[in-house]
C-alpha positions as a Markdown table, in Angstrom:
| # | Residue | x | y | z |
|---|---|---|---|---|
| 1 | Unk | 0.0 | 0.0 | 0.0 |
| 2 | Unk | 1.3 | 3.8 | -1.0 |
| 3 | Unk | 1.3 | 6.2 | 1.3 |
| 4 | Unk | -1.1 | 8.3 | -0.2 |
| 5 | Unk | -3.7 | 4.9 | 0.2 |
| 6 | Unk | -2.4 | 4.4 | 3.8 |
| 7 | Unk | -3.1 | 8.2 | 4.2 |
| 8 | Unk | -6.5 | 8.0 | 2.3 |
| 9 | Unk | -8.0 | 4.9 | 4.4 |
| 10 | Unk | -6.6 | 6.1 | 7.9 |
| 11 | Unk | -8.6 | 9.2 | 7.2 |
| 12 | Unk | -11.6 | 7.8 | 5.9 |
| 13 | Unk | -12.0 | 5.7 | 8.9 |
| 14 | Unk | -11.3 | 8.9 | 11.0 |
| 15 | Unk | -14.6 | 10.6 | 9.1 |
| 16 | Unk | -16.6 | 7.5 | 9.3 |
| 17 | Unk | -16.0 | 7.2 | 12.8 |
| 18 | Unk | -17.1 | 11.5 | 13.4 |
| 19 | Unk | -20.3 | 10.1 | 11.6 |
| 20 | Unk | -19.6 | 11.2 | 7.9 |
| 21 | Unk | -20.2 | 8.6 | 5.3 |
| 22 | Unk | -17.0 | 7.8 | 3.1 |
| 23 | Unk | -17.5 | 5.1 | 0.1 |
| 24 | Unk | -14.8 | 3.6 | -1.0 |
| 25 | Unk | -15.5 | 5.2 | -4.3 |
| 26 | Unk | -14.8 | 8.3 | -2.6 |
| 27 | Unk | -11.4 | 7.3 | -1.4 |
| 28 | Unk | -10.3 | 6.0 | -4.5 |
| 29 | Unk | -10.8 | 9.5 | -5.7 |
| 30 | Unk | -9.3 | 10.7 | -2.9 |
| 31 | Unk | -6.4 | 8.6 | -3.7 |
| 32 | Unk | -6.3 | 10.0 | -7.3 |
| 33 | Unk | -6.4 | 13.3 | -5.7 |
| 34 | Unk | -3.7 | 13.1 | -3.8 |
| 35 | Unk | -1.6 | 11.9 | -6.5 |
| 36 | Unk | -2.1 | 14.9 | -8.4 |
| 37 | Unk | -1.5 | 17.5 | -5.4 |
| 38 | Unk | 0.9 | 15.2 | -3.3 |
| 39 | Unk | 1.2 | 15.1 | 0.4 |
| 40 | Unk | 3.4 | 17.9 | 1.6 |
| 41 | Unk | 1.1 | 21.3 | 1.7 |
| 42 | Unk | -1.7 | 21.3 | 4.2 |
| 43 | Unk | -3.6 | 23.0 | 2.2 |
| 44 | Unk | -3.6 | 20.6 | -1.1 |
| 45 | Unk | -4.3 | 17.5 | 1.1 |
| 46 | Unk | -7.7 | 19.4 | 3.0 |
| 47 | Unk | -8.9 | 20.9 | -0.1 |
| 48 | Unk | -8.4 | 17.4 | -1.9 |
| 49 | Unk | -10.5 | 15.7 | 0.7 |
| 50 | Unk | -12.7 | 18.1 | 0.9 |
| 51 | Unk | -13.6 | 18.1 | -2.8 |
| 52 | Unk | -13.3 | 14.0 | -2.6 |
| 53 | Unk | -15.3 | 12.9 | 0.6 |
| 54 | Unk | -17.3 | 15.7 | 1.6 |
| 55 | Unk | -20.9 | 15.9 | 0.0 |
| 56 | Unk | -22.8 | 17.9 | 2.0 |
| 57 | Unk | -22.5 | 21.6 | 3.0 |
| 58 | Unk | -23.5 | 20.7 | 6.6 |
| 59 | Unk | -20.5 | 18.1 | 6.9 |
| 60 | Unk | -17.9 | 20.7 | 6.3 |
| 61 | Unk | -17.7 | 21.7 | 10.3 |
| 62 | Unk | -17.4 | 17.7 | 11.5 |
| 63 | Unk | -14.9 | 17.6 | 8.6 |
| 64 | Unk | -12.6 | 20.7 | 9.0 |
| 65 | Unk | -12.6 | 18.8 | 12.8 |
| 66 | Unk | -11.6 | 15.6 | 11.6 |
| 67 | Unk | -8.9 | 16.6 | 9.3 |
| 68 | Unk | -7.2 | 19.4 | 11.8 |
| 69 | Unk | -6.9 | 15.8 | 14.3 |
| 70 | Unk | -5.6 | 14.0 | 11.4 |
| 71 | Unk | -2.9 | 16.3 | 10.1 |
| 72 | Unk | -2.0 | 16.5 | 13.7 |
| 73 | Unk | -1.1 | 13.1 | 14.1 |
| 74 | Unk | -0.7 | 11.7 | 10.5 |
| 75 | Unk | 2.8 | 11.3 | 11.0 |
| 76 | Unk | 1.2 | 8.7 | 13.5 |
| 77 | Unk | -1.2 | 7.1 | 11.7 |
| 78 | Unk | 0.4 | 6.3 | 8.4 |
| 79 | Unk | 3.2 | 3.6 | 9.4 |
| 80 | Unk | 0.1 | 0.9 | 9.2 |
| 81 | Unk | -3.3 | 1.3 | 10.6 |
| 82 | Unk | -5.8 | -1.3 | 10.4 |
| 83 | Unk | -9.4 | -1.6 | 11.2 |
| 84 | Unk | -9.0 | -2.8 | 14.7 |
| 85 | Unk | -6.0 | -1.1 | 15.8 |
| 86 | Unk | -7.4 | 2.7 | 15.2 |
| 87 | Unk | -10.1 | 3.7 | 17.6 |
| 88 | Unk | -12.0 | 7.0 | 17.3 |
| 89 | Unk | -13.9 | 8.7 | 19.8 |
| 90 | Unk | -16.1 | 12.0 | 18.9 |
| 91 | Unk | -17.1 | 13.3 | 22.6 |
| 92 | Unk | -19.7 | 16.6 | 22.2 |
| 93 | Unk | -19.8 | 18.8 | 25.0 |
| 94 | Unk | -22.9 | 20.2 | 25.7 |
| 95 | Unk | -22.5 | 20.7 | 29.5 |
| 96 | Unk | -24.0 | 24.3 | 28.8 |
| 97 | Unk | -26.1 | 24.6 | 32.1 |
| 98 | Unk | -27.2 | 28.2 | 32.7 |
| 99 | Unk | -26.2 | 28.1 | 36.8 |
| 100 | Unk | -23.4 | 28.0 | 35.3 |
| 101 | Unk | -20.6 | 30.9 | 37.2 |
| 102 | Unk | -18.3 | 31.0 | 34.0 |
| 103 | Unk | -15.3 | 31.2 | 36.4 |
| 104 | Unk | -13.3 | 29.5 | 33.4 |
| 105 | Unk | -11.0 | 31.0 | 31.4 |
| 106 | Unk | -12.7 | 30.4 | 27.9 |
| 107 | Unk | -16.3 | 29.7 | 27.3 |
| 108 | Unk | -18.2 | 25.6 | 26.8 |
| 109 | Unk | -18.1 | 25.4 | 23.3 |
| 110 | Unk | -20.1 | 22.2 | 21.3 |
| 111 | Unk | -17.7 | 22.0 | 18.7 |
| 112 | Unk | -17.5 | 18.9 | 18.3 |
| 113 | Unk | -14.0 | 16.9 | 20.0 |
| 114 | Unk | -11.7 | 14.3 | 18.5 |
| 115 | Unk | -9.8 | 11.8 | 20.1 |
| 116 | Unk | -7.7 | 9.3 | 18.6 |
| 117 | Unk | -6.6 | 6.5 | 20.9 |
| 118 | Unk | -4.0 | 4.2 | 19.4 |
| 119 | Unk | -4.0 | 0.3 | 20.5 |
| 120 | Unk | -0.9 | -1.1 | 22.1 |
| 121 | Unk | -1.1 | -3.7 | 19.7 |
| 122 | Unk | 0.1 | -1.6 | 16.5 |
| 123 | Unk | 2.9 | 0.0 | 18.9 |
| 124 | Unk | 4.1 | -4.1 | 19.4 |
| 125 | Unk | 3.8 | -4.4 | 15.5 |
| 126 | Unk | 6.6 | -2.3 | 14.7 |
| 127 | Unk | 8.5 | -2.6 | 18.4 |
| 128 | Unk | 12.1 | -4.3 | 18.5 |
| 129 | Unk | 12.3 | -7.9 | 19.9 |
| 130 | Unk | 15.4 | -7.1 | 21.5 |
| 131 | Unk | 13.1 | -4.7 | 24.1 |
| 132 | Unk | 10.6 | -6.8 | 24.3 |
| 133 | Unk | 9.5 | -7.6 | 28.2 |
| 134 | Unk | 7.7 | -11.1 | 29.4 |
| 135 | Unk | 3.9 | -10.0 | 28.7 |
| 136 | Unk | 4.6 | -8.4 | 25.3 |
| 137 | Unk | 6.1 | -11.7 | 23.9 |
| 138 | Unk | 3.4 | -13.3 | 25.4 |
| 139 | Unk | 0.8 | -10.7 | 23.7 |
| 140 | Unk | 3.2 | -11.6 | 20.7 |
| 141 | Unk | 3.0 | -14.9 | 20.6 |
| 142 | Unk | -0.9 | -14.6 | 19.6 |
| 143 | Unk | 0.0 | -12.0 | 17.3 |
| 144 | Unk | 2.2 | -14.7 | 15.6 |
| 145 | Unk | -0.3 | -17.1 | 15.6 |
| 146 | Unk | -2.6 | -15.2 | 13.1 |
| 147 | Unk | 0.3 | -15.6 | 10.7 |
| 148 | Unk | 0.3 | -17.8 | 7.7 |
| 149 | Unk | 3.3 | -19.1 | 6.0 |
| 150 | Unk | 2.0 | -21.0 | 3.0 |
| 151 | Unk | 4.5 | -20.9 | -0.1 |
| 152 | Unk | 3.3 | -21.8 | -3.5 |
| 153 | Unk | 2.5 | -25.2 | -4.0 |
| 154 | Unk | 3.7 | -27.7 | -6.1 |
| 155 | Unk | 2.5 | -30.6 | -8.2 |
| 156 | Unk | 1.6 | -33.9 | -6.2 |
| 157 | Unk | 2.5 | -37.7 | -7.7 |
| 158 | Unk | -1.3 | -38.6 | -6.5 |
| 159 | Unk | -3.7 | -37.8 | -9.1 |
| 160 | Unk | -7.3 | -36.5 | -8.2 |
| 161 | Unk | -10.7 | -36.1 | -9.8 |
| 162 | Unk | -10.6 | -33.1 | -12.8 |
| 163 | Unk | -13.6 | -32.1 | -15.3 |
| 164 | Unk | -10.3 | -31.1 | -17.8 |
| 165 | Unk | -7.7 | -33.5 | -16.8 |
| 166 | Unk | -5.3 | -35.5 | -18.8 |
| 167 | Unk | -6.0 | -38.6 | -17.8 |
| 168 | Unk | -8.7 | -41.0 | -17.6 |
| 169 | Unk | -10.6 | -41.9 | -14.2 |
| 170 | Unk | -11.6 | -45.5 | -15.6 |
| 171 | Unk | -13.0 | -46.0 | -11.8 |
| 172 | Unk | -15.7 | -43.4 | -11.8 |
| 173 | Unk | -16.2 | -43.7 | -15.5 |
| 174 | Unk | -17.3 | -47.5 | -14.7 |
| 175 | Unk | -19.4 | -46.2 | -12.1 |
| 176 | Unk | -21.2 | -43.3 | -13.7 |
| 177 | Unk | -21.7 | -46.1 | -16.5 |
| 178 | Unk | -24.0 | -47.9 | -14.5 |
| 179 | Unk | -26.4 | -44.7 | -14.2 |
| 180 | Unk | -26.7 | -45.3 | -18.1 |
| 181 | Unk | -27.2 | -49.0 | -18.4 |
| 182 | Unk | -23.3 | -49.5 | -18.8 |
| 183 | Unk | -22.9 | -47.3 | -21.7 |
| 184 | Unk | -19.9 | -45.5 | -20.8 |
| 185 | Unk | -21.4 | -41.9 | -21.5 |
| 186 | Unk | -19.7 | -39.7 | -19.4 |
| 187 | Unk | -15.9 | -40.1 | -19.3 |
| 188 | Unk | -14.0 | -38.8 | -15.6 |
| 189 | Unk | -10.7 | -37.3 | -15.7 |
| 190 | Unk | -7.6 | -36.9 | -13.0 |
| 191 | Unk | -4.9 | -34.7 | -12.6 |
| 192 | Unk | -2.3 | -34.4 | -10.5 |
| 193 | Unk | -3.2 | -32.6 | -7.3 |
| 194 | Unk | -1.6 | -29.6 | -5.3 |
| 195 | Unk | 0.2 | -29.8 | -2.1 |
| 196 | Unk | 1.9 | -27.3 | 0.4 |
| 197 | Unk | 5.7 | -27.2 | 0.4 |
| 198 | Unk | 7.4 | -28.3 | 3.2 |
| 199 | Unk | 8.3 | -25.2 | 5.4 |
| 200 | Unk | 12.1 | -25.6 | 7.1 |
| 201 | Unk | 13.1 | -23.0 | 9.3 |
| 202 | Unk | 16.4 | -23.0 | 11.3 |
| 203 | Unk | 16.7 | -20.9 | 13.9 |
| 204 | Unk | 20.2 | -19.3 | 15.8 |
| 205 | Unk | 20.3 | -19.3 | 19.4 |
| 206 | Unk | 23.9 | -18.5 | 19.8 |
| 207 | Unk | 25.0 | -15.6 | 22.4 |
| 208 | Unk | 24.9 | -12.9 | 19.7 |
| 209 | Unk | 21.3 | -14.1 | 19.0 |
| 210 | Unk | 20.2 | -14.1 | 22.3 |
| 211 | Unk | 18.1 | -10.8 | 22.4 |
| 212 | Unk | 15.9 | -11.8 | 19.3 |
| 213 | Unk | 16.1 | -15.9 | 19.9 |
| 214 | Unk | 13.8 | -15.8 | 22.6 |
| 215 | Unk | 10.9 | -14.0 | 20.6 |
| 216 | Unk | 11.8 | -16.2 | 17.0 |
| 217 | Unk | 11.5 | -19.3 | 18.6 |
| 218 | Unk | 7.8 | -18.2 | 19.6 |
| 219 | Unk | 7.6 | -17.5 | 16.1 |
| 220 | Unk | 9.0 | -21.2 | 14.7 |
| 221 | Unk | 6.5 | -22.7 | 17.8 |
| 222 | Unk | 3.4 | -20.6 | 16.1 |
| 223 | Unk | 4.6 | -21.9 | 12.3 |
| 224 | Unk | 5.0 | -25.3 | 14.0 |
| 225 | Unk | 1.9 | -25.4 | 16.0 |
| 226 | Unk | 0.0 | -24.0 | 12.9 |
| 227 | Unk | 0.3 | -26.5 | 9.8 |
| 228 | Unk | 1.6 | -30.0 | 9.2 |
| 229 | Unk | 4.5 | -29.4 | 7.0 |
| 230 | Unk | 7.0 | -27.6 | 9.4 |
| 231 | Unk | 10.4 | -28.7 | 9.9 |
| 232 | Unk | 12.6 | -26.7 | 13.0 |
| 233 | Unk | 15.6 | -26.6 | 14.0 |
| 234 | Unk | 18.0 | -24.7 | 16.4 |
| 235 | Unk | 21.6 | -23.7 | 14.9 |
| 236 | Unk | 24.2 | -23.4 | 17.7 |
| 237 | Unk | 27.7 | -25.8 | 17.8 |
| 238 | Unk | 25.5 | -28.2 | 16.7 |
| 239 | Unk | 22.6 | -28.6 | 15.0 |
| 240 | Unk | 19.1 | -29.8 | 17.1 |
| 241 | Unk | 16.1 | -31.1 | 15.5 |
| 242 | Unk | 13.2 | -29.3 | 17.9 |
| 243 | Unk | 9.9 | -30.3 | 15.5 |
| 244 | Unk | 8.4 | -32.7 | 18.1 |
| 245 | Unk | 9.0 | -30.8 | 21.4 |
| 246 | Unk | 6.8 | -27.3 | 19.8 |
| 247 | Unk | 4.0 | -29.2 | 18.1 |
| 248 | Unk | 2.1 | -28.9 | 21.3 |
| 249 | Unk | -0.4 | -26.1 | 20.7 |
| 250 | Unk | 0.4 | -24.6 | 24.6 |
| 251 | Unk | 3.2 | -21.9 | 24.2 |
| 252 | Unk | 4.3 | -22.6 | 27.6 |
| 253 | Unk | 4.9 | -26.2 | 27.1 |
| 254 | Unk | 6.4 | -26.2 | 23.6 |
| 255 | Unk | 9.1 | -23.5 | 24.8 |
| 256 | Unk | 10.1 | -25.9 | 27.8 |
| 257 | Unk | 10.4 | -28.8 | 26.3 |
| 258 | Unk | 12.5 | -26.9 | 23.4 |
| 259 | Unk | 14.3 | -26.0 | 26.1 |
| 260 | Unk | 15.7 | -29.2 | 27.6 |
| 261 | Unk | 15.8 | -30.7 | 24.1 |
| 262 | Unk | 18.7 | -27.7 | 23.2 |
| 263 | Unk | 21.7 | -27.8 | 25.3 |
| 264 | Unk | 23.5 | -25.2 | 23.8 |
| 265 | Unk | 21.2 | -22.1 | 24.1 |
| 266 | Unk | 23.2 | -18.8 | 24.4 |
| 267 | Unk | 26.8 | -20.7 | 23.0 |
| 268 | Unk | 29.2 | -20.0 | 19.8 |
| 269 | Unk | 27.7 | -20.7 | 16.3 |
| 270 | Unk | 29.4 | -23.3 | 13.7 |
| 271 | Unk | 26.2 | -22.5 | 10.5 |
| 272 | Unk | 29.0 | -23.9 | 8.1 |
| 273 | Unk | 29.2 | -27.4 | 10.1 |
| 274 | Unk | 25.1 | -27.4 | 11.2 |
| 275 | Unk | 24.3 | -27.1 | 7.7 |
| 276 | Unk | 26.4 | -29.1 | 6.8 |
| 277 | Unk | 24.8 | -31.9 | 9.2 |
| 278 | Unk | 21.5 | -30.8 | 8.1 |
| 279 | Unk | 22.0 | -31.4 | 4.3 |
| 280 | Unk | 23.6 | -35.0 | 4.9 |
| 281 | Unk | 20.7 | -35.9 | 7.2 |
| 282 | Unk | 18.3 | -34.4 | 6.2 |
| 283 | Unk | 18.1 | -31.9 | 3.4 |
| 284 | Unk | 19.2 | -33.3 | 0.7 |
| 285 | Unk | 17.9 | -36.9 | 1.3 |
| 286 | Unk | 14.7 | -35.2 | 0.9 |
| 287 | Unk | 13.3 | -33.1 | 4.0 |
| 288 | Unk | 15.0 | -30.2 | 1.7 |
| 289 | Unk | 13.7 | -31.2 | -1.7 |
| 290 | Unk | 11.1 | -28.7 | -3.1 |
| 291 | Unk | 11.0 | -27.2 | 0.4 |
| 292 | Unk | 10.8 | -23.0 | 1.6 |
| 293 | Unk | 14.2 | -23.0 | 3.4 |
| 294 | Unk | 14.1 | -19.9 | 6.2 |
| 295 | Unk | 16.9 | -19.5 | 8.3 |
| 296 | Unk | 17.1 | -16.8 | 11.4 |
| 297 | Unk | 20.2 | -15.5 | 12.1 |
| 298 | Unk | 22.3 | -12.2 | 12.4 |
| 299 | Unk | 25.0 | -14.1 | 10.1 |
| 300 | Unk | 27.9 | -14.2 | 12.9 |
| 301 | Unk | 30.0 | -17.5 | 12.6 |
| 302 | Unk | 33.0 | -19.1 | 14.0 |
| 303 | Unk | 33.3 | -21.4 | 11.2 |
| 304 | Unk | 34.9 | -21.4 | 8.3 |
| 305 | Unk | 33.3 | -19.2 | 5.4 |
| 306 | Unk | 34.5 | -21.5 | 2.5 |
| 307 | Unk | 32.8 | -24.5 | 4.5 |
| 308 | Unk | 29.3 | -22.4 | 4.9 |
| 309 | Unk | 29.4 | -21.4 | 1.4 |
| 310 | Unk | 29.6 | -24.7 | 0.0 |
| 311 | Unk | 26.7 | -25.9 | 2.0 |
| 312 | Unk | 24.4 | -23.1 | 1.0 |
| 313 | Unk | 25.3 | -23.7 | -2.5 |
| 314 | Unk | 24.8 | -27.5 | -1.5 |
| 315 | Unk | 21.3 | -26.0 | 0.1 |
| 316 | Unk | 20.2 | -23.7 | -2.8 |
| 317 | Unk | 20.6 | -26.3 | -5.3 |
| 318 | Unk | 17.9 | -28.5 | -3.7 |
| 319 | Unk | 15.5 | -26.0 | -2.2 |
| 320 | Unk | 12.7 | -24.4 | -3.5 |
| 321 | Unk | 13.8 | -21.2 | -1.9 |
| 322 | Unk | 16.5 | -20.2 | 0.7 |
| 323 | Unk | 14.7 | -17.2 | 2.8 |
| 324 | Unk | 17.7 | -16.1 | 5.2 |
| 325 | Unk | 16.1 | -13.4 | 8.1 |
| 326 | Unk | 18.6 | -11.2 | 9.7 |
| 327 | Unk | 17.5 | -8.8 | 12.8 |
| 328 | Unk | 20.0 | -6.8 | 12.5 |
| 329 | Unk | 19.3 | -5.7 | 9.0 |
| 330 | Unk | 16.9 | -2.5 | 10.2 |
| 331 | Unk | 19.9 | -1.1 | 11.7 |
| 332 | Unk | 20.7 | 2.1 | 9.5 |
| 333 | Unk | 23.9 | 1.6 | 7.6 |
| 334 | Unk | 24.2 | -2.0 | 8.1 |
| 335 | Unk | 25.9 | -3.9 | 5.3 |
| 336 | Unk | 26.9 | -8.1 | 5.4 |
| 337 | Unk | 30.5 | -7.4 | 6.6 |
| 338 | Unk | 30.1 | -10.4 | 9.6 |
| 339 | Unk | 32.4 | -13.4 | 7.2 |
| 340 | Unk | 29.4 | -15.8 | 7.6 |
| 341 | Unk | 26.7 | -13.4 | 6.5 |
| 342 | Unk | 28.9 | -12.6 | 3.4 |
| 343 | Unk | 29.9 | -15.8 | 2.3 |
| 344 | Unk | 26.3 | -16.6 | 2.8 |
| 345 | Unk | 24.2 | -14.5 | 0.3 |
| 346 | Unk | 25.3 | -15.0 | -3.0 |
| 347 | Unk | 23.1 | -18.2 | -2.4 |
| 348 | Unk | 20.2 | -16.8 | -0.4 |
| 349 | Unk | 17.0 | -15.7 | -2.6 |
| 350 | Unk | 15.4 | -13.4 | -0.1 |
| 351 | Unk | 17.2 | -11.3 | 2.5 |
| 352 | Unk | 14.5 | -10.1 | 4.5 |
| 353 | Unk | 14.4 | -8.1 | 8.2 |
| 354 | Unk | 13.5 | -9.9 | 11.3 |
| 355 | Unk | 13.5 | -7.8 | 14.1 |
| 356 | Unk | 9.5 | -6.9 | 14.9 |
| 357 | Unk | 6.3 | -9.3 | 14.1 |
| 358 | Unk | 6.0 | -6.1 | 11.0 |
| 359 | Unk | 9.2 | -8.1 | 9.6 |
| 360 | Unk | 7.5 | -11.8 | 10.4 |
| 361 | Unk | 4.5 | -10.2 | 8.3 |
| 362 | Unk | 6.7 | -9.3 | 5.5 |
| 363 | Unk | 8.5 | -12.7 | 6.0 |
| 364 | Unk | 4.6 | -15.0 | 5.5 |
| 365 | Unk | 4.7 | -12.2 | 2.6 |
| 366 | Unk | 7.7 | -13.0 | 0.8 |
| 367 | Unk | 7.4 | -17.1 | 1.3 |
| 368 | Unk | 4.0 | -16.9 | -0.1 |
| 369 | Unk | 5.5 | -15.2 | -2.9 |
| 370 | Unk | 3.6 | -11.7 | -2.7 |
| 371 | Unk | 6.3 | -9.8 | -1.1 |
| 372 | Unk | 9.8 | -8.4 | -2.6 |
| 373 | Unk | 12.5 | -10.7 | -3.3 |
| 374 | Unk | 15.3 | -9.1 | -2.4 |
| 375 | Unk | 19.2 | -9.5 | -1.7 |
């Protein structure tokens, strides 16, 4: 969404909730509008609502309101306001009583008052795990179950029933024969069938990932918890296969029992020699194969680079795609100096931000193949 469309719905919903209708064909002109005039005078943006969303003289008052609130706080409002995260309040004062002393400064006026409240929920969105405390990764953890992470699929060996397939269905053919006193009138077809891609995501939880670990690995227990083809594992000096201990749909029990399953929380990294494990075990015998490979890590490595390299390659080759989320990419100025990171990405697809559940949103995003594929 542009942020003349983020601007144009966050204040559509601000007029709708002061009691002024706004279709959406409105906005969309609204939208036009603003691409014409831009965003930057004050002046251009009111008068193009105004021509846009207001329709009748009477409105003009609750909508020079609205829009003084809204420039206010549009700075605000636009990084990404949905439905249920925006709240608007319009309290009317008419406390006018005529016992009244007037020992106020100014007068009662029934202009009409705006108040914007802002959930704590869209603050989370865009907050760093790394300051997260014990109730907002617990508030996160059912933000990051809402999350979907379901990559294109691909073409299944088992064949189901098709009005164009290629092939005949000489089973239902016989039976729908029988409806016609065995003249085979109506012919069935199959096709090959859809099925998800296996989802494979290995997470660090070395010391240097130890202020994001804590809040991805309730992310992998949410993937885990919420479809049937989710491999996990946790990357440290070695590699740890973790899919059985968070299949249980209780956060609290999934995380312990991850817990006493990994032995080396919080130690040095070796991605070169886990991978490396992975592939001969698992990857490319098959877990791999076709699969959406995510891995979560700020790239820091005290292998060797030429050994990491090779198994990525190794990786890549096998893989449907090799999705490779780094928290530390939001930092201004960052660049893949760390020798793992950079010996890494020539073989990574997407490399994608994963510091906030905004980032895990653009993560479902990019697996699904909607989002931007990026190096």
């Amino acid at each position: 969404m542009t942020p003349a469309e983020r601007m144009a719905v966050a204040f559509a919903r601000i007029l709708r909730g002061a009691g002024l209708k706004a279709p959406t064909g409105s906005v969309i002109a609204f939208v036009d509008a603003l691409g014409k005039v831009g965003m930057e005078a004050r002046s251009a943006v009111y008068w193009a609502g105004r021509a846009t969303l207001v329709r009748n003289p009477e409105d003009i008052p609750v909508y020079d309101q609205a829009f003084d609130t809204f420039w206010t706080d549009m700075r605000v409002l636009l990084p990404a306001v949905t439905k249920e995260e925006l709240q608007i309040t319009l309290a009317i004062d008419d406390d006018n009583d005529e016992g009244d002393d007037g020992g106020g400064d100014g007068e009662a006026s029934d202009e009409p008052t705006l108040t914007l409240r802002f959930s704590a929920t869209e603050v989370l969105r865009h907050k760093d795990f790394a300051t997260y405390s014990g109730d907002e990764l617990r508030t996160a953890q059912e933000l990051m179950t809402q999350l979907r992470f379901i990559g294109p699929p691909r073409r299944s060996f088992r064949h189901s029933p098709h009005r164009h397939g290629r092939r005949p269905d000489l089973r239902a053919t016989m039976r729908a024969s029988l409806r016609a006193g065995g003249e085979p009138i109506t012919r069935c077809w199959r096709e090959p069938g859809d099925r998800l891609r296996r989802l494979v995501l290995l997470l660090d939880i070395s010391g240097s990932m130890e202020p994001y670990a804590r809040a991805m690995l309730r992310f992998v227990h949410a993937a885990v918890s919420g479809r049937q083809r989710v491999e996990a594992f946790a990357i440290g000096t070695r590699l740890t296969r973790m899919t059985k201990e968070l299949h249980s749909r209780d956060p609290d029990t999934a995380l312990a029992r991850a817990g006493e399953r990994v032995h080396d929380w919080s130690g040095g990294t070796r991605i070169g020699e886990c991978l490396r494990t992975f592939n001969d075990q698992w990857g490319v015998r098959g877990m791999a194969r076709g699969a959406i490979v995510v891995i979560l890590s700020d790239g820091w490595d005290r292998g060797d680079p030429a050994q990491l390299a090779e198994q990525m390659q190794r990786l890549q080759r096998v893989s449907y795609q090799v999705v490779w989320v780094n928290p530390l990419k939001v930092t201004p100025g960052y660049a893949p100096l760390a020798r793992g990171m950079a010996a890494a990405l020539p073989y990574v697809d997407s490399f994608v931000e994963g510091h906030s559940i905004a980032a895990m949103q653009e993560l479902a995003r990019v697996i699904a193949g909607t989002g931007a594929r990026t190096r």
